[in-house]
C-alpha positions, 0 to 999 in steps of 0.5 A: 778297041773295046771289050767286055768281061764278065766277072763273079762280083758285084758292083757298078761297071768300071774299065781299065786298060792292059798296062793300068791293069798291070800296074794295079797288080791284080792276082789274076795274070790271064789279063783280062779273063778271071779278073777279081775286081777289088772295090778300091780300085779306081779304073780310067776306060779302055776295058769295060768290066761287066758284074756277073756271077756266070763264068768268065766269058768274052762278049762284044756289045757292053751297052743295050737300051732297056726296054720300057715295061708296056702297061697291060690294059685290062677289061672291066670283066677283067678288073672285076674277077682280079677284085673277087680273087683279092677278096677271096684271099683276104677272107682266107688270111683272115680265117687263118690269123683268126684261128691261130690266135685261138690255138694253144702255142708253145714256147718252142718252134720245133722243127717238125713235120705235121702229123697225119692226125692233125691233118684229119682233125682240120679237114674235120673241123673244116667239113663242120663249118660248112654244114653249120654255115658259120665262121665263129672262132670259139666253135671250133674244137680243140685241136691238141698240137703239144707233142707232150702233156701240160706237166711236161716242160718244153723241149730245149733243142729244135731237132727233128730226131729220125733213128735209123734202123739197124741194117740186116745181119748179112749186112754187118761187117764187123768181125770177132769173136761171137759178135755176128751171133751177138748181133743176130741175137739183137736184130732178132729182138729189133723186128718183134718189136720194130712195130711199137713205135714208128720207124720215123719218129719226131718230138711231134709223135713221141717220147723215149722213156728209159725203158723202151725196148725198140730205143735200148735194143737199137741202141746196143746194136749200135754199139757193135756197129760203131764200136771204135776198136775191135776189142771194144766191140768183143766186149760188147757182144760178151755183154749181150750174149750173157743176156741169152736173149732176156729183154729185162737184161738187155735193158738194164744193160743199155740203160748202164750205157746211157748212164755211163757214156751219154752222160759222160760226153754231153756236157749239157746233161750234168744234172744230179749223179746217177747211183751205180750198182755193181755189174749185173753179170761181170764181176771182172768189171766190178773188180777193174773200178775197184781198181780204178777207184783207187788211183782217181784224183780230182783234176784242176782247172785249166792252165792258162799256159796250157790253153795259150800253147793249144790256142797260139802256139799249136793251132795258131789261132785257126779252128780246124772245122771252121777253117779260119781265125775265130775271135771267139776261141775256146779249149775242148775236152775230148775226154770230158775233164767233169769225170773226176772234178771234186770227187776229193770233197766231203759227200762226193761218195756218188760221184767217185763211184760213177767216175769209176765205171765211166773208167772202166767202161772206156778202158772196156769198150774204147780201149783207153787206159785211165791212169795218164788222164787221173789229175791234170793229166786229163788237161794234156794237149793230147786230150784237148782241141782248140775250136770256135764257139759255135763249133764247141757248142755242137762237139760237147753236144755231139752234134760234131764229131771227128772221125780218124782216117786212118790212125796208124798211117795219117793219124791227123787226118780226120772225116768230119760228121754233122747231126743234121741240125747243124749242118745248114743253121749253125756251121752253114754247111752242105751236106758234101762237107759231112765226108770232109778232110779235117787236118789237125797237126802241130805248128809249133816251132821245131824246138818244142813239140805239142802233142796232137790230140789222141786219134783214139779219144776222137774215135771214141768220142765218134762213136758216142755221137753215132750210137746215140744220134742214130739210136733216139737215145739222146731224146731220153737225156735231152728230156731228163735234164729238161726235168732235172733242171726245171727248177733251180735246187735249194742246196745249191747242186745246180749252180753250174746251170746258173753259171753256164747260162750266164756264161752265154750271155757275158759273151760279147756280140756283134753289133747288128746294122752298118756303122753310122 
């Protein structure tokens, strides 16, 4: 008796019998249904085994003659109006190809949709050709396709920024003391100003300065929203309302926040240190960085005890995001370890004053005490989380982000968060997986215990990547080092550019095609 099953692989027919199937000890005991079927296995007949990627069925007929593909005879009419349509196609490529060679193309394929403008100027360009009756490429008008001026440099990343907007004040949940009047202060601001810039808006159709209102005003609406603890977003809301509703004020409190926060957690944006001036409403949060000043200390690098614990002996070599053993594997600082580097060498004046507001500011909104993370406290395993390459990239760009569950029942179950852009190109991920478990425990022996990192710095490190993402903010930074680091300095500040650059190229590579 003969008999056919369909399994979910690929590969040529094959057979086997019930005992040959059971001496091969397959995974599958439901013979001879869900049969994975390695490729190493040699099976006599008995049992026809037919490669499909449907569920498993029972069929009865394995073997069907394949029909011959009849030629289909065509009329001279026929053949002629196939030859007038292969030509009108070969015109067509021919004119696109004519006209893309004389457009001005940038250095970057960006990710972005065409704009209405563009469409308008070739219909235009096309209504003109026809009136002219001529197809010659150097008559055609410039169209300008560049999202910015010539001086500008090209942009770094391949994003499609879209900034979502700030829900209505019925619709905010978060509690306090004056926040929802501290919101409503801001949503009011964010309609008499939501028709500056598009709601929708790419690296094709604009660019956020420091000083645009929409971006600053959405930005500290956010901070409400996302903010990773309840005290931190009473802070924020006393922040605002001192304000009154003065736009200038408001601005320069959001610009102190991308000053302090994005420049903190995105790694990428280390270009020159920004000077800091004394708070301009709250002297308790001057006197709170004097305080801090004074315990800072520069911190080392990284041990390799330290990173051989994190990587063998807590995680055993599995990154948590990807789910598997990674040959690539690196160390990630959820709290950035540059805050406090070499702050005790000569001429760091600038860079002490900016680690001190960053601590504050954490202590402040993220509800972080900064003294167990001065030194080479900022190099404690709570502070660090071992990840694949690729996954590192993303998490010190906040493009990923781990968001606790429940920190005070599951403090090692976390939500894990894409930017859009790396859902499907780097990770490959669906967007179902945006709301996944993330389960970040210990698997040191029972001896020794390694500490699991803080829930309260990836909570803080969520936050960030959500304000800034859903803001538009992050386009001002991403443009700012574009600026800052067009050109290597003479004095040498920019080395780490240099060294990070070819940092990404040292790193070995898969070879590409099937070994010979």
């Amino acid at each position: 008796m003969r008999r056919s099953v369909y399994i979910g692989v690929t590969g040529a027919e094959t057979t086997l019998n019930k005992r040959e199937y059971r001496s091969a000890r397959l995974p599958s005991r439901s013979w001879p249904f869900n049969l994975r079927l390695s490729p190493h296995l040699s099976l006599p007949p008995s049992i026809t085994i037919l490669v499909s990627m449907d569920k498993a069925r029972q069929t009865t007929d394995t073997t069907e003659p394949r029909k011959k593909k009849q030629k289909v005879k065509h009329t001279p009419e026929q053949l002629q109006a196939i030859e007038h349509r292969l030509e009108a196609e070969e015109k067509v490529h021919l004119e696109q190809a004519m006209r893309q060679a004389h457009e001005p193309l940038s250095d970057v394929e960006m990710i972005s949709d065409t704009s209405d403008e563009d469409d308008d100027a070739e219909d235009d360009y096309d209504i003109m050709i026809n009136q002219d009756n001529t197809t010659n490429p150097s008559q055609r008008p410039p169209i300008d396709r560049s999202p910015f001026p010539p001086q500008d440099p090209t942009p770094f990343q391949n994003l499609v920024f879209r900034p979502k907007d700030l829900p209505p004040p019925d619709q905010f949940r978060r509690r306090g003391r004056g926040v929802k009047q501290a919101y409503r202060q801001i949503y009011a601001l964010y309609e008499e100003h939501k028709e500056l810039t598009p709601p929708r808006t790419t690296k094709k159709t604009a660019k956020y300065p420091v000083n645009n209102p929409l971006v600053c005003i959405r930005l500290l609406g956010l901070l409400l929203i996302h903010a990773p603890t309840k005290a931190g977003c009473i802070t924020a809301a006393r922040e605002i309302s001192l304000c009154q509703g003065d736009l200038d004020t408001l601005l320069i409190v959001a610009e102190r926040t991308v000053q302090l926060l994005m420049r903190c957690f995105k790694v990428g944006s280390r270009g020159p240190t920004p000077t800091m001036e004394a708070h301009p409403l709250r002297t308790s949060f001057d006197d709170d960085v004097t305080t801090i000043s004074r315990e800072m200390k520069s911190p080392s690098e990284l041990p390799e005890s330290v990173r051989q614990k994190i990587l063998y002996t807590r995680q055993k070599s599995l990154c948590p995001i990807a789910a598997e053993k990674c040959p690539h594997f690196e160390v990630a600082h959820i709290i950035p370890w540059s805050i406090n580097s070499e702050i005790d060498k000569p001429g760091q004046l600038a860079k002490m004053s900016w680690g001190s507001n960053v601590w504050a500011f954490l202590k402040w909104y993220g509800d972080i005490d900064p003294s167990p993370l001065q030194g080479n406290g900022i190099n404690d395993p709570s502070n660090l989380i071992g990840m694949a390459l690729a996954c590192h990239r993303c998490f010190d760009r906040l493009e990923l982000w781990l968001t606790p569950m429940d920190p005070d029942r599951n403090p090692h179950l976390y939500n894990l968060g894409l930017h859009r852009s790396v859902r499907s190109t780097i990770l490959n991920l669906s967007k179902k997986t945006d709301m996944a478990d993330i389960g970040l425990f210990d698997g040191s022996p029972r001896p020794e215990r390694t500490p699991i990192p803080n829930p309260k710095y990836l909570a803080l490190h969520a936050a960030v990547c959500k304000i800034f993402n859903d803001s538009g903010a992050v386009w001002y930074v991403n443009s700012q080092l574009e600026h800052a680091t067009s050109t290597m300095a003479e004095d040498g500040s920019s080395a780490w550019l240099l060294a990070q650059h070819l940092q990404l190229i040292d790193k070995p590579r898969r070879p590409q095609g099937r070994p010979a």
